[in-house]
C-alpha positions in Angstrom: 2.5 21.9 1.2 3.5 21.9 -2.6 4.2 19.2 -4.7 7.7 18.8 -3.8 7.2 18.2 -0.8 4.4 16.0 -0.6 6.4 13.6 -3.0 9.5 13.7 -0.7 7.5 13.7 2.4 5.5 10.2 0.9 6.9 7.3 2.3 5.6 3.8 3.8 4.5 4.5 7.1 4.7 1.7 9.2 3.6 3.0 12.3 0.0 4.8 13.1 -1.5 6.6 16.0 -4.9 5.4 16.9 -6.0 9.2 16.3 -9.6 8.9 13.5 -9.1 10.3 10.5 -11.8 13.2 9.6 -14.1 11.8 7.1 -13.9 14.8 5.2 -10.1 14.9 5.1 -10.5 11.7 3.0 -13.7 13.0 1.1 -11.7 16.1 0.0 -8.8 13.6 -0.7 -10.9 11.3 -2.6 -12.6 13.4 -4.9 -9.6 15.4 -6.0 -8.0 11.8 -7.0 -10.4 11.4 -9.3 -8.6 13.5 -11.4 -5.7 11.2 -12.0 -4.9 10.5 -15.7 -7.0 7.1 -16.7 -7.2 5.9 -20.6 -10.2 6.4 -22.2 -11.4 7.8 -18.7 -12.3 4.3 -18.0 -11.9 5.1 -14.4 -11.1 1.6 -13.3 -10.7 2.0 -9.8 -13.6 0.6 -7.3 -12.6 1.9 -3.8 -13.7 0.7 -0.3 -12.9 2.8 3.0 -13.4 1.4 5.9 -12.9 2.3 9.6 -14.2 1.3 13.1 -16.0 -1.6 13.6 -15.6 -2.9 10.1 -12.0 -2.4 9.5 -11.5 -4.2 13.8 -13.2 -7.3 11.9 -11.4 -7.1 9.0 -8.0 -7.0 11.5 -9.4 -10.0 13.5 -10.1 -11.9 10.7 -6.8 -11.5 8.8 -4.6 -11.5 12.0 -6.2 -15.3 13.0 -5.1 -16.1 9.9 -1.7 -15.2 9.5 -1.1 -16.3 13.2 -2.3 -19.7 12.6 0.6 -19.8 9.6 -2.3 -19.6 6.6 -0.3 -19.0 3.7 -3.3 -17.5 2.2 -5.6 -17.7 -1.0 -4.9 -18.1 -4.6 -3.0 -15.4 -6.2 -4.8 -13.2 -8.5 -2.0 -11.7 -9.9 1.8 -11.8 -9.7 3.1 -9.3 -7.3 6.8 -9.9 -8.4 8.4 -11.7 -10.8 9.4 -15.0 -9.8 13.6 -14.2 -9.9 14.1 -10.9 -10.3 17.2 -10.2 -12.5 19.5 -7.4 -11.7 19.6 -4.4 -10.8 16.1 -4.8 -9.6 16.7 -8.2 -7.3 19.6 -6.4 -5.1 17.3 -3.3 -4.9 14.5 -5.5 -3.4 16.9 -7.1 -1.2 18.6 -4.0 0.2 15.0 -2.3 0.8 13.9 -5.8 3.0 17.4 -5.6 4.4 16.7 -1.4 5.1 13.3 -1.8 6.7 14.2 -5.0 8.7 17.6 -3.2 10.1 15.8 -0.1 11.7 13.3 -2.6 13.2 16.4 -4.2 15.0 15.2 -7.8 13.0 18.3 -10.0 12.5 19.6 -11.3 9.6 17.6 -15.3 10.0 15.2 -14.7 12.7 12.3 -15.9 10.7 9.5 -15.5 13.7 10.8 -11.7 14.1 10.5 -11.3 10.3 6.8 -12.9 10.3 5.9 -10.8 13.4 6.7 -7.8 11.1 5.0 -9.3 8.3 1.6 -10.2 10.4 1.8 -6.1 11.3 0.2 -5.6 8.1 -2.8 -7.2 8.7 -3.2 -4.8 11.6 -2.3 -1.9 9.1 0.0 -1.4 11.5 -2.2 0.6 14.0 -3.8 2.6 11.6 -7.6 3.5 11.9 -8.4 3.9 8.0 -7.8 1.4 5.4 -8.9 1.6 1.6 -9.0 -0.9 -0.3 -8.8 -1.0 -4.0 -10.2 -3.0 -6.8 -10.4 -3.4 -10.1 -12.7 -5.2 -13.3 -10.8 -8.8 -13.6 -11.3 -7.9 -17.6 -9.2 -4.7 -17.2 -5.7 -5.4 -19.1 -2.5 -3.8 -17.8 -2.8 0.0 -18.8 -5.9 0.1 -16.3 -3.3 -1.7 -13.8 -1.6 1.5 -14.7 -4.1 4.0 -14.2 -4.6 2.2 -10.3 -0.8 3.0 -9.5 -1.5 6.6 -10.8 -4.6 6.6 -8.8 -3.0 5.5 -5.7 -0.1 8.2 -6.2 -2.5 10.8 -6.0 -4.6 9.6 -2.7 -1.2 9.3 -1.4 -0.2 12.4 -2.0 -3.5 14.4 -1.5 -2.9 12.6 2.0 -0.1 14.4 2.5 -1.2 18.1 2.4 -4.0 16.7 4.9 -1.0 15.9 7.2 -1.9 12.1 6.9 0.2 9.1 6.0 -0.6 6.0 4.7 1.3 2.6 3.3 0.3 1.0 0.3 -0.2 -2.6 0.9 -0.4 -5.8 -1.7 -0.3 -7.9 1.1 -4.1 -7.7 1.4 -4.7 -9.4 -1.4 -2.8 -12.0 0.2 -6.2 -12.7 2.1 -8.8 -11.4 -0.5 -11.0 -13.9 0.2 -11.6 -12.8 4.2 -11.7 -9.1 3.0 -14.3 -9.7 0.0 -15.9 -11.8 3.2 -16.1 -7.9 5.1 -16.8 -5.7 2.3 -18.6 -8.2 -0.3 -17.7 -6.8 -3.7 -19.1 -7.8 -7.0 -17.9 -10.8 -7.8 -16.0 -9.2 -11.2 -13.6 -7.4 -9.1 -10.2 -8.3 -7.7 -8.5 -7.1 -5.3 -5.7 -5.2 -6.0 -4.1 -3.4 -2.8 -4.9 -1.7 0.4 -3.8 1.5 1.7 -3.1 2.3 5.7 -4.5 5.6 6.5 -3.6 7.4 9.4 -1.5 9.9 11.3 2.3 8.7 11.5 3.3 7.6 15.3 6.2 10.1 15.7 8.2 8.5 18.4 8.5 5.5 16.2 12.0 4.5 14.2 11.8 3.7 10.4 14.5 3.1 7.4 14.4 5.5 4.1 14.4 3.4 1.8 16.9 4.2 -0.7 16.1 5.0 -4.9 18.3 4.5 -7.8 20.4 7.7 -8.8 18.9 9.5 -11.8 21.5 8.3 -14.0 20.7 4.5 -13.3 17.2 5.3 -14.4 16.7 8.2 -16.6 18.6 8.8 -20.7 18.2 12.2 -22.1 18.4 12.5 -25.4 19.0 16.3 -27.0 20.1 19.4 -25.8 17.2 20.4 -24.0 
């Protein structure tokens, strides 16, 4: 698989097999990724993997949580801002509006939307979850090197034939998941990332992206 494809092929898979993931898939995976670009090689990314038994307590733990309505722990960062402006509050709201569609979730019917919503906490069938944190004294351009970081695993997980979804919503619950994996008490949570091997059978929206020209100035002749 070349680059290409693996970025076009990358999408938020929503929908696992309960198939294990080779650990050395994710060893090959993970090492290369540790080539992403960092500033200052700082490296900021602390990783957890788990699978089996942890990862079933980490889903009973989070799903009893969310099913009893818990709106969850104190934020440790913003994940959005709190009113978008345009164009980037209609492009949220048409990706919600894409994803909820091809689940056949009406427009209003909150208990469907939190059923879909609770799914995460079950990483939506999938056997393999990372979790990644990061040093709460880090400033933003480490928060940069993560996304980069993430990227790559993505990516790399591709040309393994895996899929994964990249999930903020576990930091929703950091507290239950620092009670699974106990990290140093420096770190925060940053995201989670479903690992797995797509369920084929199963529908999904692609969600679409801005047109080049909405997002991109050249400037010269080259």
């Amino acid at each position: 698989m070349d680059v290409y494809e693996a970025v076009a092929s990358r999408r938020a898979v929503r929908t696992f097999t309960d198939e294990p993931v080779p650990r050395a898939a994710l060893e090959r995976v993970l090492a290369a990724a540790a080539r992403s670009p960092s500033g200052g090689n700082l490296q900021p990314w602390h990783v957890h993997v788990l699978t089996g038994a942890p990862l079933a307590e980490l889903k009973k733990r989070t799903v009893e949580r969310a099913a009893a309505g818990d709106p969850g722990d104190e934020r440790q960062y913003r994940m959005y801002p709190p009113e978008p402006k345009s164009p980037y509050r209609e492009r949220r709201s048409a990706a919600v509006a894409q994803r909820f569609g091809a689940l056949g979730v009406r427009r209003g019917d909150a208990e469907a939307r939190r059923t879909a919503v609770a799914a995460n906490w079950r990483c939506f069938g999938a056997p393999c979850l990372l979790l990644c944190y990061i040093d709460r004294d880090m400033g933003a351009a480490q928060w940069a090197d993560l996304g980069m970081y993430l990227q790559s695993v993505m990516l790399l997980l591709r040309a393994e034939g895996l899929h994964s979804c990249p999930q903020m919503a576990w930091s929703v619950y950091h507290r239950t998941v620092a009670e699974v994996v106990s990290p140093p008490k420096e770190l925060i949570l940053f995201a989670g990332v479903s690992i797995g091997f797509e369920d084929p059978s199963a529908t999904f929206a692609r969600i679409d992206r801005a047109s080049l020209a909405e997002t991109v100035t050249f400037l010269g002749d080259a």
